[in-house]
C-alpha positions in Angstrom: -11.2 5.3 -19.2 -12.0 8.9 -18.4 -14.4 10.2 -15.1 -16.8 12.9 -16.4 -18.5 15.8 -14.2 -19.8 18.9 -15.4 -17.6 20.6 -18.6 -14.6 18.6 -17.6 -13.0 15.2 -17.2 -10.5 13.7 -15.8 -8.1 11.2 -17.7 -4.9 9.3 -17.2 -1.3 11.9 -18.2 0.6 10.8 -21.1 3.9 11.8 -22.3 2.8 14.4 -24.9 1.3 16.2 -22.2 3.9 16.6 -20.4 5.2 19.8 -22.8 2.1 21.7 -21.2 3.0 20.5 -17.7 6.8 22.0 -17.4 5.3 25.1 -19.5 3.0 25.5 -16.6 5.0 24.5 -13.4 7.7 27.0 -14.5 5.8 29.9 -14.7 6.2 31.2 -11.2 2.3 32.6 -10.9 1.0 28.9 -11.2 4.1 27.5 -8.9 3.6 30.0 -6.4 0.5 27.9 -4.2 2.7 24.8 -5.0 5.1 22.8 -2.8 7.8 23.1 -6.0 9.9 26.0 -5.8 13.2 25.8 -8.6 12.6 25.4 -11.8 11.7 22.5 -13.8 13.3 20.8 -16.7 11.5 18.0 -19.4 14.1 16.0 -18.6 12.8 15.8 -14.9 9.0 16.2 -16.1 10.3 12.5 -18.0 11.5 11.2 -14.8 8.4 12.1 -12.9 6.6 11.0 -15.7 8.2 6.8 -16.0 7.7 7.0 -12.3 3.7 6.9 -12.0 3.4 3.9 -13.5 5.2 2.7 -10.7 2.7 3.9 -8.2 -0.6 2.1 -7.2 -3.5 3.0 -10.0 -5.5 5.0 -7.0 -2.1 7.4 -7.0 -1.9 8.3 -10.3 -2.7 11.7 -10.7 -5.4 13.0 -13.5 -5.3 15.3 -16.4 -7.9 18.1 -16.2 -9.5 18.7 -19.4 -12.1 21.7 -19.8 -14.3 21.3 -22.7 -14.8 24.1 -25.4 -17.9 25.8 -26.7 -16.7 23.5 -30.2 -17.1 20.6 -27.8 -13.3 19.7 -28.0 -11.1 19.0 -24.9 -8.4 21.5 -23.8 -5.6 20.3 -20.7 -5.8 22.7 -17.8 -3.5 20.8 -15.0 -3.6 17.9 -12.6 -4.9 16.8 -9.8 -4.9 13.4 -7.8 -4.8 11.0 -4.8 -1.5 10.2 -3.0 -0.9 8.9 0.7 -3.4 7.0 0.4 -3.9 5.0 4.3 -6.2 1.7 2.9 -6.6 1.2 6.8 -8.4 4.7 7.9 -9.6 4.9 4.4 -8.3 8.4 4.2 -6.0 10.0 1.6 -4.5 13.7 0.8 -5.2 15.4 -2.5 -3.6 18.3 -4.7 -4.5 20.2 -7.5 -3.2 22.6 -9.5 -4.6 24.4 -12.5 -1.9 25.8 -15.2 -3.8 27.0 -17.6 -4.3 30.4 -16.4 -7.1 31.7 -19.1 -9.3 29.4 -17.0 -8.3 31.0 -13.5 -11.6 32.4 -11.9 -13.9 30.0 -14.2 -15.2 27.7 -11.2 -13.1 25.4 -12.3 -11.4 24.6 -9.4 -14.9 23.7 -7.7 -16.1 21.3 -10.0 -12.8 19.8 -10.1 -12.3 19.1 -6.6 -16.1 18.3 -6.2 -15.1 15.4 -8.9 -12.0 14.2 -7.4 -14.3 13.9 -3.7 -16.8 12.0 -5.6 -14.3 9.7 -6.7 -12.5 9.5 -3.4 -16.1 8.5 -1.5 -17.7 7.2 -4.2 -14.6 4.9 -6.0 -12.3 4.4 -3.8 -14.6 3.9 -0.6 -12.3 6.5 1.3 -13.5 8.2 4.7 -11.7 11.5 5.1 -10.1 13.3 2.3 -7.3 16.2 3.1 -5.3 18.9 1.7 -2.6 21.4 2.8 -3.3 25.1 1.6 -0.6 27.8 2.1 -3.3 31.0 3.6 -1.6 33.1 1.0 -3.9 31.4 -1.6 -7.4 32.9 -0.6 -8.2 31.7 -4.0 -7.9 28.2 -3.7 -9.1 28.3 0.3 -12.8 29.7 -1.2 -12.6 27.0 -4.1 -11.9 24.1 -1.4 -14.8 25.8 1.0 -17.0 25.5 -1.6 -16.1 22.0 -2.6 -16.8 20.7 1.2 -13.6 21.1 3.1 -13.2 22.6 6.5 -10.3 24.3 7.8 -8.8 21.8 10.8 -5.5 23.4 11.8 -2.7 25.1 10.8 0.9 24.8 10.9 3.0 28.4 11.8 5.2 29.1 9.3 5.1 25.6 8.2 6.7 27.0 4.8 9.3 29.1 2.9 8.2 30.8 -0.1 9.4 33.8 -1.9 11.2 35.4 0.9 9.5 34.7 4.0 7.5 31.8 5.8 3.8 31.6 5.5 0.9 29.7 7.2 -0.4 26.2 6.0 -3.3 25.5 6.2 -5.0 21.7 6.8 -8.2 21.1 5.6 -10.4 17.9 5.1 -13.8 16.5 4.4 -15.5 13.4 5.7 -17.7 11.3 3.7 -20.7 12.0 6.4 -20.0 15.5 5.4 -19.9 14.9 1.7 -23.3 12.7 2.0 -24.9 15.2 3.8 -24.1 18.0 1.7 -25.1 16.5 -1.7 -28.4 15.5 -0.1 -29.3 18.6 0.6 -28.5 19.6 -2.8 -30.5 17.5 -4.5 -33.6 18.3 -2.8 -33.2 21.9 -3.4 
């Protein structure tokens, strides 16, 4: 099964995909707004790999595939659920795009604007968050324009290259999300 939105879809990762993942997570420009810092071998990219299918469905992450002007389907990254709370109906997200050609594309937008849809509309969740570090104004704009709002930040919540930086929580509700997109469509 595959979830559509506008020029990309979302499918489940198999293992010949996971070539593209350790190319991408161990060039230190896409790892850089990650939480992964060393350096990643296929041999723990197969590890991670045998242990989805060990997580519940909802917490498997999703390949990103953009499609081509030839119509064809090219992997960009991931993205996914995970701490999902089936109580509060709330879960954190993450994303993470290592194709770099398709940096500064929108991208990032539609592809967290799917993954909320999915979220509120799928998986009947409530609240949605994410953790951004604020030396990624990139992906702060593309989760802004997706819906989230900034909610706190923890000081020097992490180490990265050399020095700590800021992260950044953000969330949005499903009231939020319902609002938004019915505004939209009366535009």
């Amino acid at each position: 099964m595959m979830i559509y939105g506008e020029g990309i879809r979302f499918r489940g990762i198999e293992q010949s995909d996971l070539v593209s993942f350790v190319t991408w997570l161990n060039d230190p420009e896409v790892r850089e707004g990650l939480a992964m810092y060393l350096p990643l071998s296929m041999a723990d990219e197969q590890d991670w790999f045998e242990d989805l299918q060990k997580r519940p469905p909802e917490e498997r992450p999703y390949l990103i595939e953009v499609q081509q002007d030839d119509n064809t389907w090219v992997g960009v990254g991931n993205c996914g659920f995970f701490n999902i709370n089936w109580r509060i109906r709330s879960a954190e997200v993450g994303i993470f795009i290592g194709e770099k050609r398709f940096w500064g594309r929108g991208i990032g937008t539609k592809v967290m604007r799917l993954l909320i849809q999915v979220g509120f509309d799928t998986l009947n969740l409530n609240r949605i968050r994410l953790d951004v570090y604020d030396t990624n104004p990139r992906a702060i704009r593309t989760y802004e324009k997706a819906g989230f709002v900034y909610e706190g930040r923890q000081r020097q919540g992490m180490y990265q290259n050399g020095r700590y930086v800021d992260v950044l929580q953000m969330s949005v509700l499903r009231s939020e999300w319902e609002e938004g997109n019915a505004g939209a469509s009366r535009s």
